[in-house]
C-alpha atoms as one frame of an Amber mdcrd trajectory, in Angstrom:
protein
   0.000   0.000   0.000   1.583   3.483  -1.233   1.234   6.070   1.526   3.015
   9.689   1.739   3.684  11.640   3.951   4.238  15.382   3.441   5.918  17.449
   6.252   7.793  20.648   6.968   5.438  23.533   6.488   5.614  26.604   8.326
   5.026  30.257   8.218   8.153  31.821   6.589   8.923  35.995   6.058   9.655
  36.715   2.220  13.566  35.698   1.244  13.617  32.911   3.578  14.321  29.001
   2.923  12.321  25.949   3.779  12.664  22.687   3.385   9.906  19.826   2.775
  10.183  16.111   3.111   8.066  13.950   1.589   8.158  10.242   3.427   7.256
   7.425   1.451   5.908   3.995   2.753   4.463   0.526   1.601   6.807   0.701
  -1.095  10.314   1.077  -2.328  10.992   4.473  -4.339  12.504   3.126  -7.745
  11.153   2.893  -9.934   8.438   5.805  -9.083   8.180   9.382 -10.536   8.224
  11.603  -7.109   6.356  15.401  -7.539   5.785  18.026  -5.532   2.521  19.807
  -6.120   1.188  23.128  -4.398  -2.392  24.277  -4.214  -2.813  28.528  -3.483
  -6.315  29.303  -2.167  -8.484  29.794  -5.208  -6.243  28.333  -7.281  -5.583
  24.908  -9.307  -3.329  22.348  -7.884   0.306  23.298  -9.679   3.229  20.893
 -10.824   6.006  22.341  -8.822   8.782  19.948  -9.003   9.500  15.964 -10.044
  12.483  13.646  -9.885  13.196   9.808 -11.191  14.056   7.872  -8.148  15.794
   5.377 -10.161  18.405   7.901 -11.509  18.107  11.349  -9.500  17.166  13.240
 -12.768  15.357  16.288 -11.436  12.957  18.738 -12.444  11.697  22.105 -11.618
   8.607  24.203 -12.600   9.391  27.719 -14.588   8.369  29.657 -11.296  10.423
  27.697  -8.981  13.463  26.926 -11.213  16.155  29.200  -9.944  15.088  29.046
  -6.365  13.828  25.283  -5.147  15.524  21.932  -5.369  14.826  18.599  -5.064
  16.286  15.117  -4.028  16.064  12.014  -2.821  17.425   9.729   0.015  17.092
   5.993  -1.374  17.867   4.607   1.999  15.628   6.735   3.834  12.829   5.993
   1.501  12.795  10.168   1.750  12.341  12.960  -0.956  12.602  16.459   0.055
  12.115  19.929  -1.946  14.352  22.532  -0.508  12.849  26.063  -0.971  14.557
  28.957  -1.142  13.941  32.821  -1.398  10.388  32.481  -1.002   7.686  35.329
  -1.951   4.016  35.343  -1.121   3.565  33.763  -4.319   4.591  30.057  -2.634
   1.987  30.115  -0.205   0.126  27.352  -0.446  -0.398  23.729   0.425   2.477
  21.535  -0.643   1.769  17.941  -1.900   3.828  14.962  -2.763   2.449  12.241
  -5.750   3.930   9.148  -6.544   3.211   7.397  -9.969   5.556   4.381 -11.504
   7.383   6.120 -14.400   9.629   8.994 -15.320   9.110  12.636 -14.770   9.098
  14.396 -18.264   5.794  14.431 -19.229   4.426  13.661 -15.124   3.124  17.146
 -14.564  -0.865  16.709 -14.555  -2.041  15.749 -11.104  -3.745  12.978 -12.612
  -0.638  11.316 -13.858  -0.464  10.184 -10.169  -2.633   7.780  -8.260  -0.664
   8.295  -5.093  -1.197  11.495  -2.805   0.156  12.509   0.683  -1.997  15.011
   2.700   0.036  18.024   2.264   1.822  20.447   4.440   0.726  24.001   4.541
   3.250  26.569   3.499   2.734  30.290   4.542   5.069  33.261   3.117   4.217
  36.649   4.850   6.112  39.224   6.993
């Protein structure tokens, strides 16, 4: 049985860094696609960030790109996205999805059939 669990959230001041771990149970990480969603008030769930488990390849959303990162610990059964100079824009609620395959392509919630709860992000001074 897949389960996530998305942690780390927090109420941050604009320019600071966070970072979010995503723990993953009931099943070994390769060969899954690992995202990180986010979901503003109002607002449609957005693709934020994905990386292959089996190889570490990584990728980032146009918004995030120059300021978030994310990664994996195999042994931990652990992915975290570490944020970085974050503006009111990030506030949201942060989700991690787990689907068997590789990112490219993996950017439509419904590519995934495996959800954690989410973890509430707040930006705001």
């Amino acid at each position: 049985d897949v389960q996530l669990q998305a942690s780390g959230g927090g109420l941050v001041q604009p320019g600071g860094s966070l970072r979010l771990s995503c723990a993953a149970s009931g099943f070994t990480l390769d060969p899954y696609a690992i995202s990180w969603f986010r979901q503003a008030p109002g607002k449609e769930r957005e693709w934020v960030s994905c990386i292959n488990t089996n190889d570490g390849m990584t990728y980032l959303g146009k918004r995030v790109k120059d300021r978030f990162a994310i990664s994996r610990d195999i042994a931990k059964n652990m992915i975290y996205l570490d944020m970085g100079n974050l503006n009111t824009e990030d506030t949201a609620i942060y989700y991690c999805a787990a689907e068997i395959g590789s990112c490219p392509g993996f950017i439509d919630p419904r590519d995934y059939g495996s959800w954690g709860q989410g973890t509430e992000l707040t930006v705001s001074s």
